[in-house]
FILUMNU-901839 format. One record per residue: x, y, z of N, C-alpha, C, CB in turn. Coordinates in steps of 0.001 Angstrom, whole numbers, plus 500000, padded with zeros to 6 digits. Glycine has a CB too. Layout:
! FILUMNU-901839
+--------+--------+--------+--------+--------+--------+--------+--------+--------+--------+--------+--------+
!    npx !    npy !    npz !   capx !   capy !   capz !    cpx !    cpy !    cpz !   cbpx !   cbpy !   cbpz !
+--------+--------+--------+--------+--------+--------+--------+--------+--------+--------+--------+--------+
!      X !      Y !      Z !      X !      Y !      Z !      X !      Y !      Z !      X !      Y !      Z !
...
+--------+--------+--------+--------+--------+--------+--------+--------+--------+--------+--------+--------+
***
This chain:
! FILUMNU-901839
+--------+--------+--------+--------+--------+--------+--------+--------+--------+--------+--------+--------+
!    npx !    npy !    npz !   capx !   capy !   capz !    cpx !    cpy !    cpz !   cbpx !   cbpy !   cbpz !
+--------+--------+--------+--------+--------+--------+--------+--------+--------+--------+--------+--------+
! 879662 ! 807158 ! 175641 ! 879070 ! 807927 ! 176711 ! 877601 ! 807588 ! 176865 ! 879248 ! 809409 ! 176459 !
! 876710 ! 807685 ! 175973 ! 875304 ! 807301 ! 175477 ! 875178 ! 805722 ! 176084 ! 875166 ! 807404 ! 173602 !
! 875910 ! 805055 ! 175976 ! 875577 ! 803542 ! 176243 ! 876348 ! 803653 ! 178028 ! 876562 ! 802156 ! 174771 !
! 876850 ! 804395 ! 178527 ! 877101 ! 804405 ! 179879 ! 876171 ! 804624 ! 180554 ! 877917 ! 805123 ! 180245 !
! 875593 ! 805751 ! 180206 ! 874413 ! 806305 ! 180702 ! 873364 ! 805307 ! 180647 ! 874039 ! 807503 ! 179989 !
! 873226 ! 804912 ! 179180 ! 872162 ! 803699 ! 179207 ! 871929 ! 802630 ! 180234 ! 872392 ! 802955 ! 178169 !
! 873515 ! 802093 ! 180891 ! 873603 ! 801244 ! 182250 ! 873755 ! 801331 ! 182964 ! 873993 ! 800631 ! 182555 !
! 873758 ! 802786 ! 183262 ! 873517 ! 803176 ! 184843 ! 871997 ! 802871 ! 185219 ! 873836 ! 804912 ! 185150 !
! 870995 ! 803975 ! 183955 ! 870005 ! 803723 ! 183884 ! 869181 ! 802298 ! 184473 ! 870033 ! 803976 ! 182822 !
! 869532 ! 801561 ! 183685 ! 869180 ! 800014 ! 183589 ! 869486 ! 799687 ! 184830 ! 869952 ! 799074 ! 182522 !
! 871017 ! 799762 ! 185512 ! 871062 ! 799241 ! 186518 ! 870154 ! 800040 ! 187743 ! 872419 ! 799078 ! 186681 !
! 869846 ! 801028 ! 187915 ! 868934 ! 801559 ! 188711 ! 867758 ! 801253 ! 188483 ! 868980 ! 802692 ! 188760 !
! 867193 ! 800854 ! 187510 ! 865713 ! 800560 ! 187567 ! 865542 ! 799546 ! 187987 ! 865003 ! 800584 ! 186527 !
! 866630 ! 798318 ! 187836 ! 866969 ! 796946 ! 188371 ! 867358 ! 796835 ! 189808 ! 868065 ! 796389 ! 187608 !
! 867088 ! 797751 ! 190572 ! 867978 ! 797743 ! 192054 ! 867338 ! 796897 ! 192984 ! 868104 ! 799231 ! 192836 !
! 867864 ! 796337 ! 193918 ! 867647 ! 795607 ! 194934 ! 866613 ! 796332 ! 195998 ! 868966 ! 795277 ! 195467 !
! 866838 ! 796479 ! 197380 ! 866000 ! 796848 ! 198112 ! 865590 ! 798203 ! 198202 ! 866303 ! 796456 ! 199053 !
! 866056 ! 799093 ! 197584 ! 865279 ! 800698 ! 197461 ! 866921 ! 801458 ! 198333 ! 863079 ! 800923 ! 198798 !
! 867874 ! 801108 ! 198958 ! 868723 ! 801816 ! 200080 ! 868039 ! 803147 ! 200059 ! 870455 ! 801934 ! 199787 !
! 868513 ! 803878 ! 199813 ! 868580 ! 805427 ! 199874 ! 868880 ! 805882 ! 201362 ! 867129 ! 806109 ! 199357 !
! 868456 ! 806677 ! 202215 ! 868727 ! 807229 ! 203353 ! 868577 ! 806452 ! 204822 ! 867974 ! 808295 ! 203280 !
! 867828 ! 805505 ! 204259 ! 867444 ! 804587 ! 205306 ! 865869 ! 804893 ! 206142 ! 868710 ! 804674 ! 206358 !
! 865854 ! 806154 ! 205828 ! 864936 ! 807110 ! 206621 ! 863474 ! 806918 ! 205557 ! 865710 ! 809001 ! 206728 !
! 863139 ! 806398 ! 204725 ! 861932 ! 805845 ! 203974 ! 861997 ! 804692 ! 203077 ! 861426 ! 806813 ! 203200 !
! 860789 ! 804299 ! 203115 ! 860036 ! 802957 ! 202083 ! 860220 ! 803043 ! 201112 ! 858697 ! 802685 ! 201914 !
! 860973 ! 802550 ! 199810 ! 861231 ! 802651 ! 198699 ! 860672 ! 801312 ! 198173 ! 862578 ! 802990 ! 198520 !
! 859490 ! 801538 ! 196883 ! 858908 ! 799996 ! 196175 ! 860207 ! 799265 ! 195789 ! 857829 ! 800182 ! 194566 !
! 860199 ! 798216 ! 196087 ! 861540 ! 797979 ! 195185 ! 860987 ! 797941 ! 193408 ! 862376 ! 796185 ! 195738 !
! 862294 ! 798086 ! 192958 ! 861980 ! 798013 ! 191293 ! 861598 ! 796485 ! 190789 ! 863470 ! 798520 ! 190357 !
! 860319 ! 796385 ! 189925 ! 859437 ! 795219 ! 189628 ! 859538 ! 794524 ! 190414 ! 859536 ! 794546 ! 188608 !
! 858799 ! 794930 ! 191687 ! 858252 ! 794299 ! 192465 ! 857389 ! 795096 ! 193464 ! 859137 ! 793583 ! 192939 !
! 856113 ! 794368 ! 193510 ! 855618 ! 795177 ! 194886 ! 855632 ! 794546 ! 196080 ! 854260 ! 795621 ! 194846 !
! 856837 ! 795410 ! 196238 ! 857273 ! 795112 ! 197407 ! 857766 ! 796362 ! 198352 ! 858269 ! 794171 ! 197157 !
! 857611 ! 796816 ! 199153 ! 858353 ! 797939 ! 199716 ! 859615 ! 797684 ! 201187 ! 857046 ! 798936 ! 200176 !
! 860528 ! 797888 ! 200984 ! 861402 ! 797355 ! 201849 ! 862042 ! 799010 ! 202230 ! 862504 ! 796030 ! 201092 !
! 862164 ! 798848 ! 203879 ! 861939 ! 800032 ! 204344 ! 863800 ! 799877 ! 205452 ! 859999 ! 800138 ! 205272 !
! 864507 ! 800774 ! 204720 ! 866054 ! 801181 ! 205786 ! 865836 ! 800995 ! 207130 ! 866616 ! 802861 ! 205781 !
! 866437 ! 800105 ! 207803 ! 866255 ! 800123 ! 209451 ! 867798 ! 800412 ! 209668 ! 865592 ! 798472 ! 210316 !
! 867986 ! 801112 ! 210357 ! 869371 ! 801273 ! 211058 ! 869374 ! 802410 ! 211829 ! 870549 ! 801372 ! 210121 !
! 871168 ! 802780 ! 212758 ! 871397 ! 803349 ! 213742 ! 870877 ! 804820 ! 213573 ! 872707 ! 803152 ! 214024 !
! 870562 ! 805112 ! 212315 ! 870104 ! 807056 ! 212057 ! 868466 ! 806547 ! 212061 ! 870800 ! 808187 ! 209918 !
! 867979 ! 805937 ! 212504 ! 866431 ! 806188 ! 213203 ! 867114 ! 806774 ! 214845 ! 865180 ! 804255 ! 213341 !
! 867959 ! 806680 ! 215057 ! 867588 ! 807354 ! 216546 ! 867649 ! 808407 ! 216560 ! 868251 ! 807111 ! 217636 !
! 868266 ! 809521 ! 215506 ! 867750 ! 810762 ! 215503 ! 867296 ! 811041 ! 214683 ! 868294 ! 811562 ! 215700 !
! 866459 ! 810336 ! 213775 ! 865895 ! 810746 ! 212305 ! 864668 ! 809698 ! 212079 ! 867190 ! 810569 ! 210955 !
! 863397 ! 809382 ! 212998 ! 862625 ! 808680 ! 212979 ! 862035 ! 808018 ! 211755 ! 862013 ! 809183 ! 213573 !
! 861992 ! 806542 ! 211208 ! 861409 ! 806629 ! 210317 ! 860121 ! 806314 ! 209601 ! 861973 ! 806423 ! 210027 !
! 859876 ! 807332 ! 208678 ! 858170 ! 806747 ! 208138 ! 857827 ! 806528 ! 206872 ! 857025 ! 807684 ! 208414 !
! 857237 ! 805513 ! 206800 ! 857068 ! 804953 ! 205756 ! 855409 ! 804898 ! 205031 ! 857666 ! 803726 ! 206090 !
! 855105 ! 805304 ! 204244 ! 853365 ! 805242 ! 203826 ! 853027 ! 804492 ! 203060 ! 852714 ! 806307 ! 203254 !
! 852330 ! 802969 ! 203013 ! 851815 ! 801741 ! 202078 ! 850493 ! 802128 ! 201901 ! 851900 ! 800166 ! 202707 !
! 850121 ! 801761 ! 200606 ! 848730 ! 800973 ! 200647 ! 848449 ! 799901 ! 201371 ! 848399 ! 800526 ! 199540 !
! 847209 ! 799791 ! 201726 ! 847140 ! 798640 ! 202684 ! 847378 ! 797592 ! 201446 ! 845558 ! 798469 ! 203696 !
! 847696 ! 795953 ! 201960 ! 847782 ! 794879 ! 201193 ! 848902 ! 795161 ! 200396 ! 846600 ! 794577 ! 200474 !
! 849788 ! 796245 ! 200293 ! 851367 ! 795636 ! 199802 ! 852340 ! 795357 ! 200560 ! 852087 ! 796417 ! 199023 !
! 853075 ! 794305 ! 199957 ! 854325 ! 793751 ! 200969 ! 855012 ! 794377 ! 201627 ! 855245 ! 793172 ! 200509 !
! 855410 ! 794477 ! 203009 ! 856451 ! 795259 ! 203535 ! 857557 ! 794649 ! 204154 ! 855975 ! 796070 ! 204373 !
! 858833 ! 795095 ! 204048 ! 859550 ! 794305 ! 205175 ! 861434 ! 795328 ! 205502 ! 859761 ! 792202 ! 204345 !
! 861738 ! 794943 ! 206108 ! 862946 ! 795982 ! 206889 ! 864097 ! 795382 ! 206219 ! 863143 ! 795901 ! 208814 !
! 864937 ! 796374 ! 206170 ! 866502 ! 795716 ! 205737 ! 867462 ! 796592 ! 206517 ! 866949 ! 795822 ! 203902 !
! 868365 ! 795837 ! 206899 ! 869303 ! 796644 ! 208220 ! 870473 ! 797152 ! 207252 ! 870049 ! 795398 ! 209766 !
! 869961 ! 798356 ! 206651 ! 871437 ! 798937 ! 206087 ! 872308 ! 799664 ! 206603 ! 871391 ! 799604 ! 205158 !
! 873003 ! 798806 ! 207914 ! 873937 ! 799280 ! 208719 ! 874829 ! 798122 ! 208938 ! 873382 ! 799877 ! 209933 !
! 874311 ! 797340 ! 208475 ! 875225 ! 795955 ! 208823 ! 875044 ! 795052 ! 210393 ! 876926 ! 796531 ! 208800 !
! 874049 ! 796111 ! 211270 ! 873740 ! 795602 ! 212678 ! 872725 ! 794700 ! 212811 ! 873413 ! 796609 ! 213545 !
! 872647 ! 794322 ! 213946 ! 871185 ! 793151 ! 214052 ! 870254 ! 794239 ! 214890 ! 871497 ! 791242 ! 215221 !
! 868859 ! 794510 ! 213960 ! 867824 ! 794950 ! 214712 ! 867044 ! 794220 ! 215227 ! 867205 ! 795626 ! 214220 !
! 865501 ! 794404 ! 215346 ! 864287 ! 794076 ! 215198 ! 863505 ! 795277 ! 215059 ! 863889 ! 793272 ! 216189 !
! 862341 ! 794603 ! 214717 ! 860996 ! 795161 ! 214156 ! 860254 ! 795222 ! 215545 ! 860163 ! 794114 ! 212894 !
! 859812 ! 796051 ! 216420 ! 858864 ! 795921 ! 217682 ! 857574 ! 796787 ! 217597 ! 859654 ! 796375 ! 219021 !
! 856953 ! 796379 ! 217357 ! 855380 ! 797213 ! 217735 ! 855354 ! 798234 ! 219189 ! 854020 ! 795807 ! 218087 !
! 854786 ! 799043 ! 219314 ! 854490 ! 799593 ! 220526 ! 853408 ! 799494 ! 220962 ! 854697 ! 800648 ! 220614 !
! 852121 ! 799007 ! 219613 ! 850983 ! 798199 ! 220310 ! 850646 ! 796946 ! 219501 ! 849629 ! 799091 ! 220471 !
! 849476 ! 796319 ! 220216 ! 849618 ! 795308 ! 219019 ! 850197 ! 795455 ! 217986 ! 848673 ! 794972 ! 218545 !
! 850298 ! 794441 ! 217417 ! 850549 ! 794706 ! 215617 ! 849380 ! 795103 ! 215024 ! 850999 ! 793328 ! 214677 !
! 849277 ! 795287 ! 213882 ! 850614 ! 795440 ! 212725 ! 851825 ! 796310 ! 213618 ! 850052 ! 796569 ! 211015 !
! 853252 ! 795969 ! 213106 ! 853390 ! 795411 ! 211932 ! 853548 ! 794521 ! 213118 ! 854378 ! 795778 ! 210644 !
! 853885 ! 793046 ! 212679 ! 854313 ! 792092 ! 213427 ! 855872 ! 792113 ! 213984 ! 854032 ! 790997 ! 212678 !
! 856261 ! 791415 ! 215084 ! 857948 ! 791690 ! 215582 ! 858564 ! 791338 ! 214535 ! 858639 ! 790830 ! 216875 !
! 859333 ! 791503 ! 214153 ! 860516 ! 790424 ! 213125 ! 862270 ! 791088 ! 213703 ! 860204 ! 790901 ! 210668 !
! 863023 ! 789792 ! 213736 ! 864260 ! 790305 ! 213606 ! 864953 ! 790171 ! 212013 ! 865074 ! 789573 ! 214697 !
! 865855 ! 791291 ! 212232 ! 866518 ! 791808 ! 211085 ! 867722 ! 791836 ! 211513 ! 866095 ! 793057 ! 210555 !
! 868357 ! 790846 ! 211035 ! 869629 ! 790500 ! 211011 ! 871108 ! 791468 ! 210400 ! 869415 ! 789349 ! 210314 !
! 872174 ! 791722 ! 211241 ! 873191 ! 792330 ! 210539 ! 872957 ! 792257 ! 208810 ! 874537 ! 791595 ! 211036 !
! 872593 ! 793536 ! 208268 ! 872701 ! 793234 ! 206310 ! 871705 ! 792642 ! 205972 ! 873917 ! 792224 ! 205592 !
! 870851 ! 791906 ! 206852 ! 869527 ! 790912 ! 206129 ! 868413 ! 791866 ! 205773 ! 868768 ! 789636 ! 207292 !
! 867592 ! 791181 ! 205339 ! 866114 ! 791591 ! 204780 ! 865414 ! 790665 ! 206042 ! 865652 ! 791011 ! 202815 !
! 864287 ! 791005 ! 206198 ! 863238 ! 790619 ! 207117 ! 862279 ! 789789 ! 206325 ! 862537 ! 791847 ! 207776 !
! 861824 ! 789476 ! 206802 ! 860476 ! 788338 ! 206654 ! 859423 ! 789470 ! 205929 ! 859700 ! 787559 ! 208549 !
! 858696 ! 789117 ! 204783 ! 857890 ! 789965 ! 204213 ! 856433 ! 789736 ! 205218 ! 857800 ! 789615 ! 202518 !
! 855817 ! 791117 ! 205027 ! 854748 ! 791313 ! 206183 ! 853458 ! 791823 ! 205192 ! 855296 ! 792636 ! 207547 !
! 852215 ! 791566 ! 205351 ! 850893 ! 792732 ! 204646 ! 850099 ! 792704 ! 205697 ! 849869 ! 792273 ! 203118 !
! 849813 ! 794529 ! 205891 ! 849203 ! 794623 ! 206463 ! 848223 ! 795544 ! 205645 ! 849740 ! 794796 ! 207504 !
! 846761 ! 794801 ! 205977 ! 845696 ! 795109 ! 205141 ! 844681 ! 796417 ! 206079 ! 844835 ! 793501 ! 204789 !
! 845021 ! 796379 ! 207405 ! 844136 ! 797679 ! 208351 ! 844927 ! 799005 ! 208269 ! 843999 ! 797306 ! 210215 !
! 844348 ! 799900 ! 207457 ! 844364 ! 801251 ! 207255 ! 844620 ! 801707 ! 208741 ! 843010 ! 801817 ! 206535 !
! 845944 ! 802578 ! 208738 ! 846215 ! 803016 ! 210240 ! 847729 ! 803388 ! 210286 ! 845865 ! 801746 ! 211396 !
! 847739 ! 804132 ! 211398 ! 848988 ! 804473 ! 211019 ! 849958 ! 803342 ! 212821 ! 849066 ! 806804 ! 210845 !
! 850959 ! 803060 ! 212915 ! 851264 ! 801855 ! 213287 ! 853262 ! 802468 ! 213761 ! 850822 ! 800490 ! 211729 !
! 853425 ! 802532 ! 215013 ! 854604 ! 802732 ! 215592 ! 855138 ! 801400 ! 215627 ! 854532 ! 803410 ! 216879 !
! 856704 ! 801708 ! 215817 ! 857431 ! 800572 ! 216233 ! 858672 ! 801050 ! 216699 ! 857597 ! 799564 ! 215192 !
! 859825 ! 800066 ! 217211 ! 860783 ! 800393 ! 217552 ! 862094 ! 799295 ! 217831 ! 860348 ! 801067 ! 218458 !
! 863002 ! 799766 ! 217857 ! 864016 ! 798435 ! 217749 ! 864159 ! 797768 ! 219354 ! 865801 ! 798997 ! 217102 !
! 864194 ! 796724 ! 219511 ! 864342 ! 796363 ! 220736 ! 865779 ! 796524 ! 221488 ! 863924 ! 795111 ! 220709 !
! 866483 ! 795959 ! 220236 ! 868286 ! 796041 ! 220722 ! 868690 ! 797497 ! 221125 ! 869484 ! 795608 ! 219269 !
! 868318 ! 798320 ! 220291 ! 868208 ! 799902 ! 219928 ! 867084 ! 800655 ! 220583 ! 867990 ! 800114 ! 218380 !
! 866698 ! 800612 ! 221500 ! 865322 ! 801724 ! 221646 ! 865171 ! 803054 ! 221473 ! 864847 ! 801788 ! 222790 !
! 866089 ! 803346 ! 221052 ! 866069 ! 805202 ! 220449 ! 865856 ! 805477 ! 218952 ! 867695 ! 806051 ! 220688 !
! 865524 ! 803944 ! 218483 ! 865487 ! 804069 ! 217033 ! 864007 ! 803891 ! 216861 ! 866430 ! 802988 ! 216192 !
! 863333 ! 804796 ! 215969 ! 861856 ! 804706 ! 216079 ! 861635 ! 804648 ! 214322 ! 861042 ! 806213 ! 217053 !
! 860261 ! 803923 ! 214285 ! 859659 ! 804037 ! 213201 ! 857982 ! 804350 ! 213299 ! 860020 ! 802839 ! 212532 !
! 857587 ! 804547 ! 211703 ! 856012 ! 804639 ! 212188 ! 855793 ! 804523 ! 210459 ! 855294 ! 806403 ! 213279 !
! 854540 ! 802840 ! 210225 ! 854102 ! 802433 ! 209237 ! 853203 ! 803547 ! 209133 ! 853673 ! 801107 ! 209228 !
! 852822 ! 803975 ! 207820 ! 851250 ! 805009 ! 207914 ! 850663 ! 803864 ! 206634 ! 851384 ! 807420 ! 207258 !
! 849511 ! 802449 ! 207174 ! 849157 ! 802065 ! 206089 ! 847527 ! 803065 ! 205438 ! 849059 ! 800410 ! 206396 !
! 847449 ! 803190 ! 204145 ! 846569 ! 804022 ! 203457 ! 845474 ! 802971 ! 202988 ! 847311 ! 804864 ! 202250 !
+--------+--------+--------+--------+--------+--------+--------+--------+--------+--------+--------+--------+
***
């Protein structure tokens, strides 16, 4: 029982892109990196995410659909598409600010970077 627990453990501290709700930025584990849920429950569940400025960011479509990444003003963040299941192109954005976006394919799906 003790050694089950032990690899659940292990395997969670070891996890890939953060999943959880889709709806926030999770660091991934040893790495700074923050990879942030994009999918179809941003259109009623907006999502936000809060970095330090200068750590990595980038989207993962945990819906299996093809998004993108769209600014509503300049960037940050920059456009990127996010492919059915893919990870996005890693992004840093170093200007303190807080930073909308939205899916292009999807426009009811909203996000908003808050970099610190």
């Amino acid at each position: 029982m003790r050694v089950a627990a032990l690899i659940v453990v292990f395997l969670a501290a070891c996890g890939g892109y953060g999943g959880g709700s889709g709806n926030e930025g999770i660091p991934d584990a040893g790495a700074d990196v923050v990879t942030i849920g994009w999918s179809l429950a941003a259109q009623g569940t907006p999502v936000t995410t809060t970095i330090d400025a200068g750590v990595p960011v980038r989207w993962h479509s945990t819906d299996g659909q093809a998004h993108t990444v769209t600014p509503n003003t300049t960037p940050p963040p920059n456009a990127v598409d996010v492919s059915g299941g893919a990870v996005s192109a890693t992004q840093t954005i170093l200007a303190p600010g807080t930073y909308s976006y939205h899916c292009s394919i999807h426009p009811g799906m909203r996000g908003t970077l808050v970099v610190q």
